[in-house]
C-alpha positions as a Markdown table, in Angstrom:
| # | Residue | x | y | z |
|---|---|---|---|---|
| 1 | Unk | -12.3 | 20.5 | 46.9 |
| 2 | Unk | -10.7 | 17.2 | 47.5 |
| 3 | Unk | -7.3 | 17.9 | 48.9 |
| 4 | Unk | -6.0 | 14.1 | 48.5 |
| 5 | Unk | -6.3 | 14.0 | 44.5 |
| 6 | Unk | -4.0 | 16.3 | 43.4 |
| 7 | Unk | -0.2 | 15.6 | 44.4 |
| 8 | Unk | 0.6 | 19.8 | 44.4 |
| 9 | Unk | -2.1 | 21.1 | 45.9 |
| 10 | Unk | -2.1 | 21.5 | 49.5 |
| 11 | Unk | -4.5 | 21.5 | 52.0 |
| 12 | Unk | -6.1 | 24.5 | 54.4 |
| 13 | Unk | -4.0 | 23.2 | 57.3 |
| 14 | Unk | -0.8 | 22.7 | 55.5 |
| 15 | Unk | -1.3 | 18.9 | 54.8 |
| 16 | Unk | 0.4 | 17.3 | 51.0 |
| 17 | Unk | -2.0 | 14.4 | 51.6 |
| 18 | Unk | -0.7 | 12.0 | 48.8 |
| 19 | Unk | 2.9 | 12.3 | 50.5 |
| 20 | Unk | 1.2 | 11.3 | 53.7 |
| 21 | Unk | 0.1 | 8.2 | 52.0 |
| 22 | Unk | 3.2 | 7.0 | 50.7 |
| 23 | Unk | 4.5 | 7.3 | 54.2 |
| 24 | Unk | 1.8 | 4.9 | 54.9 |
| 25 | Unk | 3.0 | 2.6 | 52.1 |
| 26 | Unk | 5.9 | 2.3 | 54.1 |
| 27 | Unk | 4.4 | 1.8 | 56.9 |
| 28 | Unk | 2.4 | -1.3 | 55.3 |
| 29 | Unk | 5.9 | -2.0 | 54.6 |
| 30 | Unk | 8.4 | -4.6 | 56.1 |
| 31 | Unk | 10.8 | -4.0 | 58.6 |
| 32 | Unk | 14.2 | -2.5 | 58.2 |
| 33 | Unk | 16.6 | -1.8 | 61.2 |
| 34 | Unk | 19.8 | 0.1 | 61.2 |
| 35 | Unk | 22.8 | 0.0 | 64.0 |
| 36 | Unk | 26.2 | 1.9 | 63.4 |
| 37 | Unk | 28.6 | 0.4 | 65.3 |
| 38 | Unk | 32.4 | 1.2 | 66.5 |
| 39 | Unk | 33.9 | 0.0 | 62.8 |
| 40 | Unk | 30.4 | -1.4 | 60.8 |
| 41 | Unk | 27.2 | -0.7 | 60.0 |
| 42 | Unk | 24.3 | -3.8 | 60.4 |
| 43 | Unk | 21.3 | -3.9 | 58.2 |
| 44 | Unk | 18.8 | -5.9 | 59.4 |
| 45 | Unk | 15.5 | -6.7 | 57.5 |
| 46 | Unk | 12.5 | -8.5 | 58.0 |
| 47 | Unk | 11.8 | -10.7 | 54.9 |
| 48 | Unk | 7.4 | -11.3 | 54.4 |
| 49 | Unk | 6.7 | -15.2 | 54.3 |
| 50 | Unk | 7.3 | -16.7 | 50.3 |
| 51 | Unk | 4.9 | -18.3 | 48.4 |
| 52 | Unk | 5.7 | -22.5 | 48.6 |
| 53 | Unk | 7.3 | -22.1 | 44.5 |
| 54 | Unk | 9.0 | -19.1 | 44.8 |
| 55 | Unk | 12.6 | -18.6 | 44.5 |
| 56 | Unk | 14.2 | -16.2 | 47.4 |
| 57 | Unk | 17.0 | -15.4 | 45.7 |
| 58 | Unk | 14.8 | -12.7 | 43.8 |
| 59 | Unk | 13.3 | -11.3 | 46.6 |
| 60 | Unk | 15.9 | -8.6 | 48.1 |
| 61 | Unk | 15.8 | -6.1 | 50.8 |
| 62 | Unk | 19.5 | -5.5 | 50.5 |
| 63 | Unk | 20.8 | -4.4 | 47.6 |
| 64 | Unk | 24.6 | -2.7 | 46.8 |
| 65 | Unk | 24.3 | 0.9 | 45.2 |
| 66 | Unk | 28.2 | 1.7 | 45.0 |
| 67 | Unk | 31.4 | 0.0 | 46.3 |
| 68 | Unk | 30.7 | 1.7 | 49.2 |
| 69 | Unk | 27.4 | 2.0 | 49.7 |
| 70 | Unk | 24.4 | -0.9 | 50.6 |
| 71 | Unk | 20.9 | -0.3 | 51.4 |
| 72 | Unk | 17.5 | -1.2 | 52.7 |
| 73 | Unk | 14.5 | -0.3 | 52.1 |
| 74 | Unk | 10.7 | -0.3 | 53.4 |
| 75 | Unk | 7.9 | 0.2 | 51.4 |
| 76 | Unk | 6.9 | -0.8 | 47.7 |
| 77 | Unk | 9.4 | -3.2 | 45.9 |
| 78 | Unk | 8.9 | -1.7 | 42.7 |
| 79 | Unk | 9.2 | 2.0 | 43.5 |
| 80 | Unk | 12.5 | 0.8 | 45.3 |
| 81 | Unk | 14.0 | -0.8 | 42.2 |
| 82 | Unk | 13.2 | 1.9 | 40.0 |
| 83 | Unk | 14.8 | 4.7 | 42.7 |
| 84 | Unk | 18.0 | 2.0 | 43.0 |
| 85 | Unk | 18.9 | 1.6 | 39.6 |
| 86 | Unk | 18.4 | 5.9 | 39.1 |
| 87 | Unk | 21.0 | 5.8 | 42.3 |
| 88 | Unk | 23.3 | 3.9 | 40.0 |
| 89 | Unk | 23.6 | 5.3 | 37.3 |
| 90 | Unk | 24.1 | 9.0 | 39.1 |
| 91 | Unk | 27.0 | 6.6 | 40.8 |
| 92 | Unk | 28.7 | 5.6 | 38.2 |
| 93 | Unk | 28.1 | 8.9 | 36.3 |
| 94 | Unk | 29.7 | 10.5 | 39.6 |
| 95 | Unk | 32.5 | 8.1 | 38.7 |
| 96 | Unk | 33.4 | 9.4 | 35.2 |
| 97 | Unk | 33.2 | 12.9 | 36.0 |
| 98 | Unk | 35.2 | 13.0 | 39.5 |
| 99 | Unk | 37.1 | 9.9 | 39.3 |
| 100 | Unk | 36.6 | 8.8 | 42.5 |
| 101 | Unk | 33.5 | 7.1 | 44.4 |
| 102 | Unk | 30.4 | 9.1 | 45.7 |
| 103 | Unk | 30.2 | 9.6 | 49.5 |
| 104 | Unk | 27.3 | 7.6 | 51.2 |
| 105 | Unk | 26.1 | 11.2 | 51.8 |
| 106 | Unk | 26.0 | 12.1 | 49.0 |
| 107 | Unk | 24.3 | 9.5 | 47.4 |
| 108 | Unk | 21.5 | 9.9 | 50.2 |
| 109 | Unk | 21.3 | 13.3 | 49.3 |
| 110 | Unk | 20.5 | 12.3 | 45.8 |
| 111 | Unk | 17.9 | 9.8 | 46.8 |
| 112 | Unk | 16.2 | 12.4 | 48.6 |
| 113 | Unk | 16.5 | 15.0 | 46.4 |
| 114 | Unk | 15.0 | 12.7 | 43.6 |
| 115 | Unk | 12.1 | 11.6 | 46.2 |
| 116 | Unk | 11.5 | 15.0 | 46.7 |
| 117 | Unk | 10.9 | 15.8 | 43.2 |
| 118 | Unk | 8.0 | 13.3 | 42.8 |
| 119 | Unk | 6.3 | 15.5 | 45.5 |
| 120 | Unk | 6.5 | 18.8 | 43.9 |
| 121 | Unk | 5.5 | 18.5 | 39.9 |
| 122 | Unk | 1.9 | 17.0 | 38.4 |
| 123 | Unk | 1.1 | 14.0 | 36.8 |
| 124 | Unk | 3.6 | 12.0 | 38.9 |
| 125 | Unk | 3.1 | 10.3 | 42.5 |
| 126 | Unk | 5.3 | 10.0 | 45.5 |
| 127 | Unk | 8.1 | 7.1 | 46.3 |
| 128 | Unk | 6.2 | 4.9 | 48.4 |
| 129 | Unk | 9.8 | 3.7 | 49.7 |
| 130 | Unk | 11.9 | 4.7 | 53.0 |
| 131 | Unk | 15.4 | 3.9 | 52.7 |
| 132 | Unk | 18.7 | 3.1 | 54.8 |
| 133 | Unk | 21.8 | 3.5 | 53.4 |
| 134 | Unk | 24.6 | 2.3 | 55.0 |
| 135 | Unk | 28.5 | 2.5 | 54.5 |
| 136 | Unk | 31.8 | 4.7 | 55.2 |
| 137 | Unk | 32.6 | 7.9 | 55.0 |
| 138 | Unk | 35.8 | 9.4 | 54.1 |
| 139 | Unk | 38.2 | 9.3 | 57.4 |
| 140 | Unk | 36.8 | 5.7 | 57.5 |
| 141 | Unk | 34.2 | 6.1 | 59.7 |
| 142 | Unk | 30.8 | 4.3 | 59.7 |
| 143 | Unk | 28.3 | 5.9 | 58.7 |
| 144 | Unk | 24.4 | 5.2 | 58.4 |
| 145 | Unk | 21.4 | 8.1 | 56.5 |
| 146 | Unk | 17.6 | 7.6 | 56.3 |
| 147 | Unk | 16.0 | 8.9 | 53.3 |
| 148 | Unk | 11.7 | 9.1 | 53.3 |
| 149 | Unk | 9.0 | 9.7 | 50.4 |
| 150 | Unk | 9.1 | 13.5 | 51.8 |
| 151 | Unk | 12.5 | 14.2 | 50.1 |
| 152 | Unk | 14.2 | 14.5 | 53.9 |
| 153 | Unk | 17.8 | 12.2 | 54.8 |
| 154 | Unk | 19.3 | 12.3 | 58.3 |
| 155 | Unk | 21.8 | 11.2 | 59.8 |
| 156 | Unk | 22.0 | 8.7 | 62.6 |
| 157 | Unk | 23.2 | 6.2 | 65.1 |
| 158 | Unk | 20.1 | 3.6 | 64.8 |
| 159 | Unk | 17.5 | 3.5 | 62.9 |
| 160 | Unk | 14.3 | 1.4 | 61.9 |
| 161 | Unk | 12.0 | 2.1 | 59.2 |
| 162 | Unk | 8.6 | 0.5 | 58.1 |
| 163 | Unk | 6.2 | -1.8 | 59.7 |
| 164 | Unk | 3.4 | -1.0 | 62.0 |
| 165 | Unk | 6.1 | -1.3 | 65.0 |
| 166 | Unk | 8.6 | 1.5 | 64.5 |
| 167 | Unk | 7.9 | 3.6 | 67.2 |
| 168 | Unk | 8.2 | 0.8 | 70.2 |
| 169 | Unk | 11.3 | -0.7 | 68.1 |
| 170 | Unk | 13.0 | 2.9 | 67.8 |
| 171 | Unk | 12.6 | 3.1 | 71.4 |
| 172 | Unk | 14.3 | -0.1 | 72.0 |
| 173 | Unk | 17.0 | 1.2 | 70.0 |
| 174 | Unk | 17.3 | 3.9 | 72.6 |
| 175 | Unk | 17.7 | 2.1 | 74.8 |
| 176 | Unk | 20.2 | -0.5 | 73.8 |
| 177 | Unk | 22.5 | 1.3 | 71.5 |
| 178 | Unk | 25.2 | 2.6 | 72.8 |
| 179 | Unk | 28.5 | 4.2 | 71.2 |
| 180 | Unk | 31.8 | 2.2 | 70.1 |
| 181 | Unk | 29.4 | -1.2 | 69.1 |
| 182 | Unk | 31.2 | -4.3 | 68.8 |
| 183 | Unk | 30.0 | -5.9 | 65.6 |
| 184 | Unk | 29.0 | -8.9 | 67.3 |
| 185 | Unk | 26.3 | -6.6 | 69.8 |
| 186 | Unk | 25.5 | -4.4 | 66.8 |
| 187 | Unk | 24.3 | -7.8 | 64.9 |
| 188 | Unk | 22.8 | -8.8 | 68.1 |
| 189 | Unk | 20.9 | -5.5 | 68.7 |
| 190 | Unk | 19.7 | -5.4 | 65.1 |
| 191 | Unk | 18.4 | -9.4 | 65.3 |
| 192 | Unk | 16.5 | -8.6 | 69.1 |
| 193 | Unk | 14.9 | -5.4 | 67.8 |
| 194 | Unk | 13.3 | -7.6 | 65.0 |
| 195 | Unk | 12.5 | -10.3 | 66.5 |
| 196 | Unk | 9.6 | -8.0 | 68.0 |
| 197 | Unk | 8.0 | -8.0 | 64.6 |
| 198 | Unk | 8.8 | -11.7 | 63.4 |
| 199 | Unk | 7.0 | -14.8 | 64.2 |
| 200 | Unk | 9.6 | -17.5 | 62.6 |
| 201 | Unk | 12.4 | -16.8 | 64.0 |
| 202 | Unk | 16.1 | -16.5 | 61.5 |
| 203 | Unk | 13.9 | -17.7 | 58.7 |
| 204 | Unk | 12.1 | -14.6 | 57.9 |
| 205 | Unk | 15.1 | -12.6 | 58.9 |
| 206 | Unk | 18.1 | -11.2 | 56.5 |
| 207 | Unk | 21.0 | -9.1 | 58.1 |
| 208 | Unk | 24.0 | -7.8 | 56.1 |
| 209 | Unk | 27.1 | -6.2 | 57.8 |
| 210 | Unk | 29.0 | -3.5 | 55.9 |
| 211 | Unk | 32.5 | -3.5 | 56.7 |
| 212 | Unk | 35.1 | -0.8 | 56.0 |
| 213 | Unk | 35.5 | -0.6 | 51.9 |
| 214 | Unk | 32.2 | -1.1 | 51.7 |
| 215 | Unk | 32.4 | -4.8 | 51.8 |
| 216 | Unk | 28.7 | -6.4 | 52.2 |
| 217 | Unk | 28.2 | -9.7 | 53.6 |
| 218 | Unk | 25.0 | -11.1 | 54.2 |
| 219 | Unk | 25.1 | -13.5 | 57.4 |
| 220 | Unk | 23.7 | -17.3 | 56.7 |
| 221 | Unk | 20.2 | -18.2 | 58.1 |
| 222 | Unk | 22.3 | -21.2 | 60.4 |
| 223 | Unk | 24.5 | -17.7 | 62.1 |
| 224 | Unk | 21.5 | -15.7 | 62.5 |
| 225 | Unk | 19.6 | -18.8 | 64.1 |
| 226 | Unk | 22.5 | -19.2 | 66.8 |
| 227 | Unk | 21.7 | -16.1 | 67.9 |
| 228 | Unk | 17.9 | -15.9 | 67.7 |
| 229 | Unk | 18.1 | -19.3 | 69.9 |
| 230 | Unk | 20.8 | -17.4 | 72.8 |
| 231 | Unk | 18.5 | -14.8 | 72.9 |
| 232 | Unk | 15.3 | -16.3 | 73.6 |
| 233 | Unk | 17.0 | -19.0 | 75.8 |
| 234 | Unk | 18.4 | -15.5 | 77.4 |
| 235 | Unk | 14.6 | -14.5 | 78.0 |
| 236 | Unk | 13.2 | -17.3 | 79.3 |
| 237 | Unk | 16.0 | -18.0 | 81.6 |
| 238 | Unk | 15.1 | -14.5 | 82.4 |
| 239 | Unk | 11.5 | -14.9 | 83.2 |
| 240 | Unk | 12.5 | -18.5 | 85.0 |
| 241 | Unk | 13.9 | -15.7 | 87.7 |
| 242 | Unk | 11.6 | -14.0 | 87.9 |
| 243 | Unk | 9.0 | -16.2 | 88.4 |
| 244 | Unk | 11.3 | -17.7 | 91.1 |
| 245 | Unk | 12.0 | -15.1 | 92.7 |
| 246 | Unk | 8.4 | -14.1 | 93.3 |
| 247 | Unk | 7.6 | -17.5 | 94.7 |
């Protein structure tokens, strides 16, 4: 029997192999890198090189759910915008019946739960998305989940999702992050760890900060470029050291 066909069925050693592919989707997928930090939460995504005639404008990583919710994604961009808009409508159905805006929690456990869905019945397929979602909860406090096409959402400090990198990138973040971030080093932290994956420097970057309220503001290319350029003028004065220092 082949065990990859059929979505419900699984395998002798315990295998759903068609979730295990959408995984892969995502890991086909670009960058997307989380850092909490002492009063924000940075998104930062790495944005594929556009054809010469297309507009940017309609190609987005970062998109607002709620008031107080923004997230990125990994993975395929259609899936995504079909799992965003069912996010906002449960939002603004959350709305009407409670009167009051949905906790970033909650809405990841809604994109999970609906991911998880698409693993369990026939004649449907996976999400091939990951997402972060990113925003406050309610004593203020910063808050960033991880949902996958499994149906699973965590919690956590840092984060990156997608792209053939994510292991050697997560460890970075284990290295660097560290609790009560400034925004200025959580921005920082969130361009270094991509700059691992991206040849071009600020172009093909896009980083978004959430601020308390759920305000989203998404940093221009000229900002992220100042500090792509301090941090390789960091490294190479780095290695200029080093090489002196061996001499």
């Amino acid at each position: 029997m082949s065990y990859d066909r059929a979505i419900t069925v699984f395998s002798p050693d315990g295998h759903l192999f068609q979730v295990e592919y959408a995984m892969e989707a995502v890991r086909r997928g670009s960058t997307a890198v989380g850092v909490r930090g002492k009063d924000c939460v940075v998104l930062a995504v790495e944005r594929r090189a556009l054809a010469k005639l297309q507009d940017p404008r309609t190609i987005r990583k970062i998109v607002s759910v709620d008031d107080r919710s923004v997230l990125a994604f990994a993975g395929l961009t259609a899936d995504a915008r079909v799992l965003i808009n069912k996010t906002r409508i449960e939002a603004q159905s959350y709305r009407l019946t409670c009167e009051d805006a949905p906790s970033v929690e909650y809405l990841a456990r809604y994109i999970a739960r609906t991911q998880q869905k698409y693993t369990q019945r026939g004649g449907v397929r996976p999400f091939g998305i990951a997402t972060l979602l990113a925003g406050f909860s309610d004593e203020g406090n910063p808050v960033l989940y991880q949902t996958d096409p499994a149906g699973t959402h965590s919690e956590w400090k840092s984060q990156v999702i997608g792209g053939r990198n994510a292991k050697s990138l997560r460890e970075f973040l284990e290295k660097n992050w560290e609790e009560g971030l400034e925004e200025e080093k959580a921005v920082r932290i969130g361009v270094q760890a991509l700059l691992e994956v991206v040849d071009s420097g600020a172009k093909n970057m896009e980083i978004c900060v959430v601020r308390p309220g759920g305000g989203k503001s998404i940093m221009a290319e000229k900002d992220v470029d100042a500090i792509v350029k301090e941090i390789e003028a960091e490294a190479e004065e780095g290695k200029t050291k080093a090489s002196t220092s061996d001499e």
